[in-house]
PASEBA-1860 file (N, C-alpha, C; in nm, 3 decimals):
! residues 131
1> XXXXXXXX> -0.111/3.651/0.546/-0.010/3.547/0.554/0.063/3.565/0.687 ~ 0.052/3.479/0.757/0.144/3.475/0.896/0.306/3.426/0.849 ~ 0.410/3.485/0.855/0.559/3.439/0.887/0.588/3.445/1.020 ~ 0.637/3.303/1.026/0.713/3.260/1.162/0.875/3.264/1.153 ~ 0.971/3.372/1.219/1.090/3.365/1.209/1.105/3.246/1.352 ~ 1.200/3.146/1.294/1.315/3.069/1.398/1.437/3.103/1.397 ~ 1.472/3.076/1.548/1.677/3.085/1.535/1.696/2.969/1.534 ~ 1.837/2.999/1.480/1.861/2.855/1.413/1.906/2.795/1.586
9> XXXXXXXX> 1.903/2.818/1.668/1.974/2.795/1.827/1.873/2.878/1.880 ~ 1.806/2.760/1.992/1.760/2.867/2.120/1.566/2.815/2.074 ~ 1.512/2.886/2.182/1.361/2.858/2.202/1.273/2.982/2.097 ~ 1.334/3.106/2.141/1.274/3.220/2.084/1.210/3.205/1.957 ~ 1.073/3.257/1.933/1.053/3.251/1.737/0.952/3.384/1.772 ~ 0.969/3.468/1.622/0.843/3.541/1.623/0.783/3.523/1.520 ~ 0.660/3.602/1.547/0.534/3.535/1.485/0.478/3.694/1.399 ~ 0.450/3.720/1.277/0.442/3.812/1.215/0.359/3.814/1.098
17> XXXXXXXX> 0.227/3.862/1.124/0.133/3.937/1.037/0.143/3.990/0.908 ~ 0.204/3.944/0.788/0.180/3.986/0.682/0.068/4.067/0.564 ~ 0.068/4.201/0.559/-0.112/4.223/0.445/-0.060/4.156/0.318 ~ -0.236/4.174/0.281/-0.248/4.105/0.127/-0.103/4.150/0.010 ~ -0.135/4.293/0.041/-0.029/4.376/-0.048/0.068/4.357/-0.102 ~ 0.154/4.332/0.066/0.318/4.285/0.082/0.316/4.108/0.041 ~ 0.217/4.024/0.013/0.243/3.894/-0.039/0.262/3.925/-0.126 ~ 0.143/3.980/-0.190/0.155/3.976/-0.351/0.197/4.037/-0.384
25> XXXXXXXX> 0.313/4.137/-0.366/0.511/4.170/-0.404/0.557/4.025/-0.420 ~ 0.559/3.963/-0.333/0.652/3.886/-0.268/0.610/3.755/-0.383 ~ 0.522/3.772/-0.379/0.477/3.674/-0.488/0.506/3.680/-0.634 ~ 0.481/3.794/-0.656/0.538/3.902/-0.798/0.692/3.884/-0.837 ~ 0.794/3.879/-0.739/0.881/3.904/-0.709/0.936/3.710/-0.754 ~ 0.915/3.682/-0.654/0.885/3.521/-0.676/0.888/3.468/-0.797 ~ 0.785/3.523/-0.890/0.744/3.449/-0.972/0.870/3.510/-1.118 ~ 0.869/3.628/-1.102/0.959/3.723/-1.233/1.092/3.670/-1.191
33> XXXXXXXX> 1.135/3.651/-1.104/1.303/3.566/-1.090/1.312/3.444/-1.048 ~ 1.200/3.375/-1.055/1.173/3.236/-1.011/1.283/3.167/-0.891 ~ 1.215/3.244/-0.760/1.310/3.208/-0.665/1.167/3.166/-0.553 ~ 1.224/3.104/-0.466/1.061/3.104/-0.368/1.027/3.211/-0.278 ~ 0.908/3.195/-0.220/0.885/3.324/-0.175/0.987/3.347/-0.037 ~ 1.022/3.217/0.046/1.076/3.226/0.143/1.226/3.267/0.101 ~ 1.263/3.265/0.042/1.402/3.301/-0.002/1.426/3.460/0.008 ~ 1.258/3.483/-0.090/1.277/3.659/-0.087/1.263/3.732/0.044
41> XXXXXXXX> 1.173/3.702/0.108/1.123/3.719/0.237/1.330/3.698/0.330 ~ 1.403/3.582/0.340/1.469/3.588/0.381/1.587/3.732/0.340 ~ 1.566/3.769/0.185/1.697/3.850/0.145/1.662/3.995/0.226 ~ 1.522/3.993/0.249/1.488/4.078/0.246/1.478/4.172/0.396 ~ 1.507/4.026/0.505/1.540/4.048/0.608/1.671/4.075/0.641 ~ 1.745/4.006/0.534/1.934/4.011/0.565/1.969/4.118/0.515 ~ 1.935/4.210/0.409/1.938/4.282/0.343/2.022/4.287/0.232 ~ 2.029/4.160/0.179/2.122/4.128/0.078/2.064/4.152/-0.074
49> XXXXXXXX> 1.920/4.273/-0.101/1.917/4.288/-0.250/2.061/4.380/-0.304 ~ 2.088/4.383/-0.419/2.169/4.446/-0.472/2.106/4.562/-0.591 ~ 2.137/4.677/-0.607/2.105/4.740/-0.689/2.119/4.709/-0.802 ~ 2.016/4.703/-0.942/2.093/4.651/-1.062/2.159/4.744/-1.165 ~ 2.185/4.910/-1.132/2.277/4.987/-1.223/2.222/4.972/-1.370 ~ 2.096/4.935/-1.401/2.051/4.903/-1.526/2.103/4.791/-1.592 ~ 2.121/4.690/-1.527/2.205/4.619/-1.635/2.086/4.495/-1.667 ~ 2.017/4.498/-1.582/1.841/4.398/-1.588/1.774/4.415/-1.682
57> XXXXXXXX> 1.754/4.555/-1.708/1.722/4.669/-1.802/1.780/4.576/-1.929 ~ 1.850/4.580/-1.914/1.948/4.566/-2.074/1.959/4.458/-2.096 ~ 1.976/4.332/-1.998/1.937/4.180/-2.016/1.812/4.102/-2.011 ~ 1.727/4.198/-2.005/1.570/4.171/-1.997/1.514/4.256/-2.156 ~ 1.614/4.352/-2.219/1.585/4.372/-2.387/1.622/4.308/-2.452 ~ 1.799/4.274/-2.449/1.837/4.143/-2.516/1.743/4.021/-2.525 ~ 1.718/3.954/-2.393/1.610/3.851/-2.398/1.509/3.843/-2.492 ~ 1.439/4.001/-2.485/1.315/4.023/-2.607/1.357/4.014/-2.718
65> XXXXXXXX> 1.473/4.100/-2.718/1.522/4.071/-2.896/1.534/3.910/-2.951 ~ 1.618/3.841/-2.837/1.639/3.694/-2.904/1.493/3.632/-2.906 ~ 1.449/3.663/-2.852/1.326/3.609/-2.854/1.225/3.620/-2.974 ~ 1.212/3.741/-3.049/1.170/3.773/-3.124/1.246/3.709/-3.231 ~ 1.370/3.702/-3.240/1.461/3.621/-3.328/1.398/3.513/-3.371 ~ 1.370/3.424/-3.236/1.394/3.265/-3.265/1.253/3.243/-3.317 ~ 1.144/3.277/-3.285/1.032/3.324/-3.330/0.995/3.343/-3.469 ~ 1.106/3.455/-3.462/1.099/3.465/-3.692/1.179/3.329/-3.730
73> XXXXXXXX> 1.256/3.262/-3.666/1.328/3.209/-3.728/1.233/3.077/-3.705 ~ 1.143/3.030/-3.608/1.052/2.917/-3.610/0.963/2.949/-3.715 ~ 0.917/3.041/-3.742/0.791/3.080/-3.845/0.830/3.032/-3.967 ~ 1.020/3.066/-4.010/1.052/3.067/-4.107/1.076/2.896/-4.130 ~ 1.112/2.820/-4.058/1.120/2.675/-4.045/1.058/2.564/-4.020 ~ 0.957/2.629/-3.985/0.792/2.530/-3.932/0.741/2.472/-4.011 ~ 0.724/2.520/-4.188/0.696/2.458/-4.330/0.774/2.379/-4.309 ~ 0.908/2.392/-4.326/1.002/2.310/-4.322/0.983/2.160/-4.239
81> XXXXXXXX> 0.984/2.180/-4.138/0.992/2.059/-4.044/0.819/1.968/-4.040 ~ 0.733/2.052/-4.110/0.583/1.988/-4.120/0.622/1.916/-4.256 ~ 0.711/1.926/-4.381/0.729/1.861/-4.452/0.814/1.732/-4.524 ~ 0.893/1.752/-4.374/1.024/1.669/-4.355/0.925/1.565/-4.300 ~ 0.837/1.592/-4.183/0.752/1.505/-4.102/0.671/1.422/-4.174 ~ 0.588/1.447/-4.326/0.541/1.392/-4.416/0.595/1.300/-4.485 ~ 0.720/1.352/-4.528/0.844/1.249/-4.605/0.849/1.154/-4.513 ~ 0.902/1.169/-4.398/0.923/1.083/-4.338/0.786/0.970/-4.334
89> XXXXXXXX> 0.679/1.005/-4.286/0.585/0.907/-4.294/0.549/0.840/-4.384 ~ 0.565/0.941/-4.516/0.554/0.888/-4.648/0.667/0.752/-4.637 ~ 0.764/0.787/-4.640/0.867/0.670/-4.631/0.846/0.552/-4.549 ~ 0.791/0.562/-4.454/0.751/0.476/-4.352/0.681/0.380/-4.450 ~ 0.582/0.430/-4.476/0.425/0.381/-4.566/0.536/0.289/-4.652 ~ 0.607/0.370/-4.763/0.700/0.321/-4.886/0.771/0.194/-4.802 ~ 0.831/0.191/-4.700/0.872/0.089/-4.620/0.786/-0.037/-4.634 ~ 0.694/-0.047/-4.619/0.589/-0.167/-4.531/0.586/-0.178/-4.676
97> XXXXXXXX> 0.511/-0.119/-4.744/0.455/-0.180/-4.911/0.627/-0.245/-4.960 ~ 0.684/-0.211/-4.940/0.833/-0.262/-5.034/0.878/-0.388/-4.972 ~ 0.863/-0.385/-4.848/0.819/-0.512/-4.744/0.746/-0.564/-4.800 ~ 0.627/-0.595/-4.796/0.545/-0.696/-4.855/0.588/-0.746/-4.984 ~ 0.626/-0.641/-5.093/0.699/-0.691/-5.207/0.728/-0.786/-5.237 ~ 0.873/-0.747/-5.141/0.999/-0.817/-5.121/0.980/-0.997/-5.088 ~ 0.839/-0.983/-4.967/0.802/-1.118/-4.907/0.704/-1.176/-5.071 ~ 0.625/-1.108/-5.129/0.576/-1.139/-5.236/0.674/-1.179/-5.343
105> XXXXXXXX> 0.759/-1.167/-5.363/0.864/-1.182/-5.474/0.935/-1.265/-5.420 ~ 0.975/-1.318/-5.286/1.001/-1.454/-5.243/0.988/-1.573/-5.212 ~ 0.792/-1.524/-5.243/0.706/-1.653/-5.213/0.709/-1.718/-5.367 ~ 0.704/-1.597/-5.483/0.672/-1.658/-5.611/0.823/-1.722/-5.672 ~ 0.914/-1.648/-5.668/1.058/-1.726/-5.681/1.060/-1.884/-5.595 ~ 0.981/-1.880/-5.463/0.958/-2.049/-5.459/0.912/-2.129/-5.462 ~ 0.781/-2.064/-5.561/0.668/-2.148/-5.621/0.746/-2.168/-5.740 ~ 0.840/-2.071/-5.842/0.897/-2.111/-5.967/1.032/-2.227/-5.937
113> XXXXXXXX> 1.070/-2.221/-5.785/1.139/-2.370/-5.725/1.270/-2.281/-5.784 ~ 1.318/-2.151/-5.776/1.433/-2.081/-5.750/1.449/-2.005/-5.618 ~ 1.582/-1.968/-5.550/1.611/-1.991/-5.446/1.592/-1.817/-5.405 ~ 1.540/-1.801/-5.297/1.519/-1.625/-5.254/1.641/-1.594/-5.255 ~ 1.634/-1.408/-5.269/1.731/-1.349/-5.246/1.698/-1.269/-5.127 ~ 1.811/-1.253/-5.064/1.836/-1.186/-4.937/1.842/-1.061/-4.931 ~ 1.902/-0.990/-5.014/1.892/-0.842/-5.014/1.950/-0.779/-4.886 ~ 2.044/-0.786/-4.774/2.085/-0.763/-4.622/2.071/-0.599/-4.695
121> XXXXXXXX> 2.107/-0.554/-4.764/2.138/-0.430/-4.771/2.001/-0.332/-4.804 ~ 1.908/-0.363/-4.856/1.786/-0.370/-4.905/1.678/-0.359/-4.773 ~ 1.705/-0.449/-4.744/1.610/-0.514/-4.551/1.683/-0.363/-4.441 ~ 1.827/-0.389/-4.443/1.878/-0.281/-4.373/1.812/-0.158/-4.404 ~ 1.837/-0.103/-4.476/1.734/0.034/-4.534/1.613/0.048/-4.500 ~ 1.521/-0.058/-4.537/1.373/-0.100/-4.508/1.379/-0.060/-4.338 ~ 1.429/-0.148/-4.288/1.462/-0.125/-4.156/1.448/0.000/-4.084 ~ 1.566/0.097/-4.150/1.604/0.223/-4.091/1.434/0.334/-4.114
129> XXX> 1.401/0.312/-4.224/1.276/0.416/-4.257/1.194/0.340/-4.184 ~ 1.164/0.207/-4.120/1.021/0.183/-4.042/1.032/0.254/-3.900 ~ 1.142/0.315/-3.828/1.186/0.282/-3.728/1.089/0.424/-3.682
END
């Protein structure tokens, strides 16, 4: 990998030979704190890493722990939400047939020459489960 340093003022730039090795840090590096590579490459010239006193250590176990958490806690809820997802479709289905019904039971009320009922509250409902 070739890096080209510029000043931010002026003509001067140098031109610098990177090995395989030192990318793929840089890349490594890159990728585990999701920063770009030129960023690291820059800290790394300014010398602005900071030591982490272990505390990375300890927010990189937490992480695992919650992680493992939410995990048991998806395993434990996944039945759950695959059966809510059924109801729901089920209802959908129950929707359209109660629909047709409804239009069936309004065609024959005006073949018997009595007047449909509206049902707003009925239709509303119907409504909400097709959606």
């Amino acid at each position: 990998m070739k890096l080209i340093i510029k000043p931010e003022k002026g003509f001067g730039k140098i031109k610098v030979e990177l090995d395989g090795e030192l990318v793929g840090e840089i890349e490594r590096l890159s990728e585990r704190y999701g920063v770009p590579a030129e960023k690291i490459i820059e800290m790394a010239l300014k010398g602005e890493f900071r030591e982490s006193h272990g505390e990375l250590e300890e927010l990189e176990e937490k992480t695992e722990n919650l992680e493992k958490r939410v995990w048991k806690l998806e395993r434990e809820y996944s039945p759950l939400r695959f059966k809510a997802y059924g109801l729901s479709e089920d209802n959908k289905v129950l929707a359209g047939e109660l629909t047709s019904l409804i239009a069936e039971n309004n065609q024959l009320r005006r073949f018997l020459g009595l007047k449909p009922e509206k049902n707003l509250e009925l239709r509303r409902l119907i409504s909400y489960y097709r959606k």
